[in-house]
MIZA-928426 format. One record per residue (C-alpha): x, y, z; residue number from 1. Coordinates in nm, 3 decimals, decimal comma, always signed. Example, Ala and Ser with C-alpha at 12.3 -4.5 7.8 and 13.67 -1.06 7.14 Angstrom:
2
      c1      c2      c3 seq
  +1,230  -0,450  +0,780   1
  +1,367  -0,106  +0,714   2
***
This chain:
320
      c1      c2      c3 seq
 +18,921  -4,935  +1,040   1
 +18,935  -5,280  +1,101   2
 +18,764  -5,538  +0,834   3
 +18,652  -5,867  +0,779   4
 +18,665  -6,031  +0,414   5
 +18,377  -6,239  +0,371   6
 +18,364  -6,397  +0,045   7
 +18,536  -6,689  -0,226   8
 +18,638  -6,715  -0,534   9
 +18,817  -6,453  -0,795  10
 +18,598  -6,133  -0,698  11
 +18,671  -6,196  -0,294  12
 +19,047  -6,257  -0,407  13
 +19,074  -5,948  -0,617  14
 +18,882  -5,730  -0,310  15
 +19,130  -5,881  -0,083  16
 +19,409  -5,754  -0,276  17
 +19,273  -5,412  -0,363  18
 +19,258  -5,345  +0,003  19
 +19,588  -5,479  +0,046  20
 +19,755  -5,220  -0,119  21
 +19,548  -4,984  -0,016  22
 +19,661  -5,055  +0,342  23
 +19,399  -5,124  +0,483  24
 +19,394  -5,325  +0,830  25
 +19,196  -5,682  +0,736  26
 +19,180  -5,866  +1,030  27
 +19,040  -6,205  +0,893  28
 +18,946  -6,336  +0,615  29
 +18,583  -6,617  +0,555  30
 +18,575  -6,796  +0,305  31
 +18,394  -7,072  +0,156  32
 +18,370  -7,449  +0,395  33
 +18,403  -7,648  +0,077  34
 +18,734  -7,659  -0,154  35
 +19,056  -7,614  -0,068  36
 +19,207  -7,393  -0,388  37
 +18,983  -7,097  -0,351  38
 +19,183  -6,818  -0,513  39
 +19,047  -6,608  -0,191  40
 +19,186  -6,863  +0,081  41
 +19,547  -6,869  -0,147  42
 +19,544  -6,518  -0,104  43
 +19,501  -6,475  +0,237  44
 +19,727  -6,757  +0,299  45
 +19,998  -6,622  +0,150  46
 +19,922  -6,271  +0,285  47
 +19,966  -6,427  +0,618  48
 +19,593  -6,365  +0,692  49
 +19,334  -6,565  +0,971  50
 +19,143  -6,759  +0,750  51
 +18,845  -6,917  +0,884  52
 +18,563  -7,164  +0,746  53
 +18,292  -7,239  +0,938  54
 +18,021  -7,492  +0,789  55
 +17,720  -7,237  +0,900  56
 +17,688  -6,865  +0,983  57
 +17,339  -6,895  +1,137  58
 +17,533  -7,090  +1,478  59
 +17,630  -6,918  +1,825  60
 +18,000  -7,016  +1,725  61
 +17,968  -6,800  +1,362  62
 +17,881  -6,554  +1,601  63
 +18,137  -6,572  +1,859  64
 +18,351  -6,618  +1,584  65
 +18,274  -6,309  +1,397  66
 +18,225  -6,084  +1,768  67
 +18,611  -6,191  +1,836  68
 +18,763  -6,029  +1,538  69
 +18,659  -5,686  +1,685  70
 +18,571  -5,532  +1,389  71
 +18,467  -5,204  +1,204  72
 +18,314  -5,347  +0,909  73
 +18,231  -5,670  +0,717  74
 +18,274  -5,686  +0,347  75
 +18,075  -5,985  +0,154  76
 +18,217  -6,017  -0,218  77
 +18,034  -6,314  -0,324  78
 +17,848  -6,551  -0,059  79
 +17,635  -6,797  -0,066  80
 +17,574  -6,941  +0,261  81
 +17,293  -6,786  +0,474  82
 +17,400  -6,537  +0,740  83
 +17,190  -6,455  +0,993  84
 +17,116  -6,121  +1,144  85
 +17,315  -6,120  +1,439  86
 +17,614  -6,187  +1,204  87
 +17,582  -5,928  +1,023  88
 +17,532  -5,679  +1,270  89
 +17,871  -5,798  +1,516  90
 +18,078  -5,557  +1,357  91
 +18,040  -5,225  +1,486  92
 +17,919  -5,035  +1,161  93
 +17,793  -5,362  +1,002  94
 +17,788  -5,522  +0,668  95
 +17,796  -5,430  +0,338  96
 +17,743  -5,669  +0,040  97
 +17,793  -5,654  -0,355  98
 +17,548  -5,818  -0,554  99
 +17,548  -5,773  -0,930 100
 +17,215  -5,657  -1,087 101
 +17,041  -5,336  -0,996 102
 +16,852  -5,396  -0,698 103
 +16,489  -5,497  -0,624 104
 +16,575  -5,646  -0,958 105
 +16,699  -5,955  -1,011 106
 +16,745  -6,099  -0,678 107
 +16,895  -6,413  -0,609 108
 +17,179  -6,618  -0,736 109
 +17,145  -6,570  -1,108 110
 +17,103  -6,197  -1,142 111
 +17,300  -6,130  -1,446 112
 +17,195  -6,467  -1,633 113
 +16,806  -6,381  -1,561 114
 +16,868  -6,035  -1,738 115
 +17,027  -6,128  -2,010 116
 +16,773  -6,375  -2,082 117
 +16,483  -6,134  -2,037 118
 +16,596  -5,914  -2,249 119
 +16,747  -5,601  -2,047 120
 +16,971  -5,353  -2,246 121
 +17,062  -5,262  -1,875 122
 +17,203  -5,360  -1,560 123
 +17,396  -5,301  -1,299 124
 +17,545  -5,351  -0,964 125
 +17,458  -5,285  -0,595 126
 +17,625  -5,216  -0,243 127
 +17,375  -5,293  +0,008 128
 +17,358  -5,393  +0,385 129
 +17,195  -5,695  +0,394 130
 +16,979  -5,862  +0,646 131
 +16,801  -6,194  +0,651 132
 +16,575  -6,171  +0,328 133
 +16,691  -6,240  +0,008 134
 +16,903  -5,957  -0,079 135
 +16,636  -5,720  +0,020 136
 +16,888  -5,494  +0,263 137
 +16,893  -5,137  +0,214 138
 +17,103  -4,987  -0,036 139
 +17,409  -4,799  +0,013 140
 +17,504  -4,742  -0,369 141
 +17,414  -4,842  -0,699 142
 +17,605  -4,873  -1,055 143
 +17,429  -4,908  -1,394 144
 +17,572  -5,045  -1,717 145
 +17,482  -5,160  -2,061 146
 +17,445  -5,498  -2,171 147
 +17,538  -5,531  -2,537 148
 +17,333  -5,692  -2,775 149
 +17,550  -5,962  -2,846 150
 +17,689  -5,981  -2,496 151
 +17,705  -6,330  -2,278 152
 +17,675  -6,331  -1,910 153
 +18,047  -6,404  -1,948 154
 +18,135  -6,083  -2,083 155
 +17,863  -5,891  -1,880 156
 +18,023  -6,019  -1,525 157
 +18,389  -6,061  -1,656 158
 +18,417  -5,711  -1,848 159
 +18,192  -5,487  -1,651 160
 +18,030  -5,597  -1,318 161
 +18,360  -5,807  -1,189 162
 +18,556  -5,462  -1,218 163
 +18,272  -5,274  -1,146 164
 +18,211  -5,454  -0,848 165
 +18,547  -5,474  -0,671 166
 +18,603  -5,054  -0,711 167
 +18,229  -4,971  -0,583 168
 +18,303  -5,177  -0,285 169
 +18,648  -5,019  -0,144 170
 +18,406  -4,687  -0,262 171
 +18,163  -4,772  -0,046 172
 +18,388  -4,867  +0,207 173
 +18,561  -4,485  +0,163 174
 +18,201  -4,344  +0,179 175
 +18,184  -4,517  +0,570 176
 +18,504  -4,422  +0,658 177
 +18,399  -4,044  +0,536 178
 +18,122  -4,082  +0,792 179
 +17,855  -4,119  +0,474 180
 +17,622  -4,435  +0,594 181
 +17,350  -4,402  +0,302 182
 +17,054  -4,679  +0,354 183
 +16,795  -4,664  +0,136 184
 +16,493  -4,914  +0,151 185
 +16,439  -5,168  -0,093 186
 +16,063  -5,282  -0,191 187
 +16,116  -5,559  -0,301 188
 +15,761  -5,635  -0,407 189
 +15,875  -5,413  -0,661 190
 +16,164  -5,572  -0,819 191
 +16,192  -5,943  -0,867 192
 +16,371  -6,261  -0,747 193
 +16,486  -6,558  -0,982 194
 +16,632  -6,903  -0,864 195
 +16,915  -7,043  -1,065 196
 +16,955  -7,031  -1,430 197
 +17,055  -7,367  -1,418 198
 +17,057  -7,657  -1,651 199
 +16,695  -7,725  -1,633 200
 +16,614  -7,414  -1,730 201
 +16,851  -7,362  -2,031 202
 +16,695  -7,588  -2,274 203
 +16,672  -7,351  -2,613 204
 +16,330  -7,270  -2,707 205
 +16,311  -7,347  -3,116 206
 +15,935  -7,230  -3,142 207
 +16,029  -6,913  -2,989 208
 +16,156  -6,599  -3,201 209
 +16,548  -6,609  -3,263 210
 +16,543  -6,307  -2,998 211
 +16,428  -6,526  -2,750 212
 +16,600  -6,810  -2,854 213
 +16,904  -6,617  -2,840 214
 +16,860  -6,441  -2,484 215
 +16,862  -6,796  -2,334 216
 +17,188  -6,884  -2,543 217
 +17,410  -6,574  -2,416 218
 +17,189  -6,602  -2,091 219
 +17,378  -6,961  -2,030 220
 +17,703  -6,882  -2,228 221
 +17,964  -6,997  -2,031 222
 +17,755  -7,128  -1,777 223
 +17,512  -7,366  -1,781 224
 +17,499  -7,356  -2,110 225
 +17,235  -7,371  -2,345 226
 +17,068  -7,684  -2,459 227
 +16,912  -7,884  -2,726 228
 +16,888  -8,275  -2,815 229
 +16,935  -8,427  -3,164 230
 +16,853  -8,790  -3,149 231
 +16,870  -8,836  -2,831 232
 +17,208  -8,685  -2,751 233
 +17,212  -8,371  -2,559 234
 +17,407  -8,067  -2,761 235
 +17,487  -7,730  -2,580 236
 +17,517  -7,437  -2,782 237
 +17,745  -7,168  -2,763 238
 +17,916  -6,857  -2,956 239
 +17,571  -6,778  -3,150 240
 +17,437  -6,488  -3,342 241
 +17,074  -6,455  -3,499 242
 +17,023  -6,414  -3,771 243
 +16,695  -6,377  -4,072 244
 +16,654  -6,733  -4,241 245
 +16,315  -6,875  -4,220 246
 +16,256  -7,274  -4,167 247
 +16,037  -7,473  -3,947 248
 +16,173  -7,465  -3,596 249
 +16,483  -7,674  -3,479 250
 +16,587  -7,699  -3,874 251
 +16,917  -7,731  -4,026 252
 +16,934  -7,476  -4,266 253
 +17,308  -7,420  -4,328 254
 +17,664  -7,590  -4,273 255
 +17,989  -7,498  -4,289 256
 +18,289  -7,430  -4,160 257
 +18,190  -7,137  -3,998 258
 +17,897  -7,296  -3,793 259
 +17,554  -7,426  -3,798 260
 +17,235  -7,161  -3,902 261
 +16,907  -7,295  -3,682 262
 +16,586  -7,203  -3,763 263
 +16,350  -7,100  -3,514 264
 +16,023  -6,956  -3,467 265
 +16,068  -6,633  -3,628 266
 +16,443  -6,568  -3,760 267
 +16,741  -6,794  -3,740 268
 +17,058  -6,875  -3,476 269
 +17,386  -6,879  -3,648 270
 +17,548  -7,178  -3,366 271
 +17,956  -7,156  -3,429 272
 +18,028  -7,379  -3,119 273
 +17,905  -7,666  -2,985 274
 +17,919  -7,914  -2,710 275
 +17,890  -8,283  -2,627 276
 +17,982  -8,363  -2,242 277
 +18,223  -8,455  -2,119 278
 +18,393  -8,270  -2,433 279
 +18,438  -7,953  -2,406 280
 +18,355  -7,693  -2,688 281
 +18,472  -7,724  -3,021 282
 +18,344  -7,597  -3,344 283
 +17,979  -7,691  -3,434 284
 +18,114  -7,817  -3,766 285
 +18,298  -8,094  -3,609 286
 +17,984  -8,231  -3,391 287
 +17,790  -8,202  -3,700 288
 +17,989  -8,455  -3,832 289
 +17,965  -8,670  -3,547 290
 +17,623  -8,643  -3,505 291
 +17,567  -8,677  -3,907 292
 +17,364  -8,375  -3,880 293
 +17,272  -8,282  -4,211 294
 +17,072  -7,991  -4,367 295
 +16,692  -7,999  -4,314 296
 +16,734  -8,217  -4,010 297
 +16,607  -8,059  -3,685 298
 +16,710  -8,017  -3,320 299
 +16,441  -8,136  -3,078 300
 +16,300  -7,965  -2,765 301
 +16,054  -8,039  -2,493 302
 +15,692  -7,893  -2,513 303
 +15,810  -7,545  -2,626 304
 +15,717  -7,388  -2,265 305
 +15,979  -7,171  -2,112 306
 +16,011  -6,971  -1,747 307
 +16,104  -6,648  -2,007 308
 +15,742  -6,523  -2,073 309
 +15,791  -6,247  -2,343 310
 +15,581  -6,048  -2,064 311
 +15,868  -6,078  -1,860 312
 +16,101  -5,878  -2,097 313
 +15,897  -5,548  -2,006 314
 +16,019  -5,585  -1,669 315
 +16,407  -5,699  -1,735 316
 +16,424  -5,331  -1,943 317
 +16,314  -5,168  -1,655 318
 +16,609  -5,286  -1,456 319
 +16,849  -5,039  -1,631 320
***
């Protein structure tokens, strides 16, 4: 069967090379049209692959493009460029796509942040043949797993879905090539689509209950990270645990070497690294000192509103 890897970065490099050694016959290799060190684009450059990078997929030359590689199947591990339909459908079975929350649920970019901060004790991962919505293709095969309670959307992608993901693709892939081509409708009316978790959205909550305020910490833990401001300066916060001390939200309540305890609405965060930019992370003891942070002080935040409406956590359960 001839394929087409479609993809960037360490999950489209570590597809690449599963097939690889499986043997199987990849006859080009998309990648990303910004960067140049893309662990996929090494990869195929070393493997001796085509590697290609056009700056759209919704063009007649994407198409012509993809239509000249003559293929079975396309694989998509990790794109975020639109594709349009006639893409998708040039190879002659095809595309199939991984996308890393349990689908209607959590579409969009952000899937595994937006869970985590909603409070799912679930998730998972889906194969899917996508079209031109936002991942609202059918689905071809679906993986749960837990998401611990003191789990960060670091460990959830890194330690489950990444290796998750890369073996239910080449099993999807044996599923075709055994002649099984499941496609099951999505509604997605059902499920939900978030944006990005990004920075804007990060800043910590203090009035909210330490669950809450906790979600959005491992929600945004490595990435954006979580924010709050102490006179004026912008700290992120990273490495928590909640905890039971009561205060008045955004209160000191505790230093040491070990961290910082926060109070917040109901409960406490215990913070044991923090983060000034352009520094990186370091323990919260030291910016503490830098800050002259002191017990009883307290962190500031905005006007206590937050996109993660505790009706909202019904719904992030119910992706597991």
């Amino acid at each position: 069967m001839r394929l087409v890897v479609h993809g960037q970065k360490a999950f489209g490099e570590a597809m690449l090379q599963r097939l690889l050694d499986r043997g199987d016959l990849v006859v080009a290799v998309c990648s990303t049209p910004t960067g140049g060190n893309d662990p996929l684009e090494t990869l195929a450059r070393e493997s001796g692959l085509p590697l290609y990078k056009p700056q759209s997929w919704r063009s007649d030359e994407a198409l012509d493009l993809m239509r000249s590689f003559e293929a079975d199947l396309c694989l998509m591990a990790y794109v975020l460029l639109p594709v349009s339909q006639l893409v998708l459908d040039a190879p002659a079975l095809g595309t199939i796509q991984f996308h890393p929350s349990l689908l209607p649920y959590h579409r969009g970019p952000s899937s595994i942040n937006w869970a985590i901060a909603k409070g799912a004790s679930r998730t998972g991962l889906t194969i899917f043949w996508p079209d031109e919505g936002l991942d609202e293709g059918p689905i071809l095969l679906q993986k749960t797993c837990e998401i611990g309670s003191n789990e960060t959307v670091g460990d959830v992608y890194f330690k489950r879905l990444f290796p998750m993901g890369v073996d239910a693709m080449l099993e999807s892939l044996d599923l075709i090539k055994a002649g099984v081509v499941l496609k099951h409708a999505q509604d997605p009316a059902a499920g939900s689509y978030e944006t990005w978790f990004s920075k804007s959205v990060a800043e910590i909550p203090w009035d909210r209950p330490a669950a809450d305020v906790f979600n959005t910490i491992r929600a945004a833990d490595p990435a954006p990270g979580a924010w709050t401001t102490f006179r004026g300066a912008r700290v992120d916060v990273f490495n928590a645990l909640r905890g039971e001390r009561a205060g008045q939200p955004g209160e000191v309540l505790a230093l040491s070497d070990e961290g910082v305890v926060i109070a917040a609405g109901v409960g406490s965060i215990f913070a044991r690294r923090l983060r000034i930019e352009p520094e990186g992370k370091v323990p919260a003891i030291d910016i503490a000192h830098r800050l002259g942070l002191d017990v009883g002080d307290r962190f500031d935040w905005s006007d206590g509103s937050s996109p993660l409406d505790p009706r909202d956590e019904a719904m992030g359960n119910e992706a597991g």
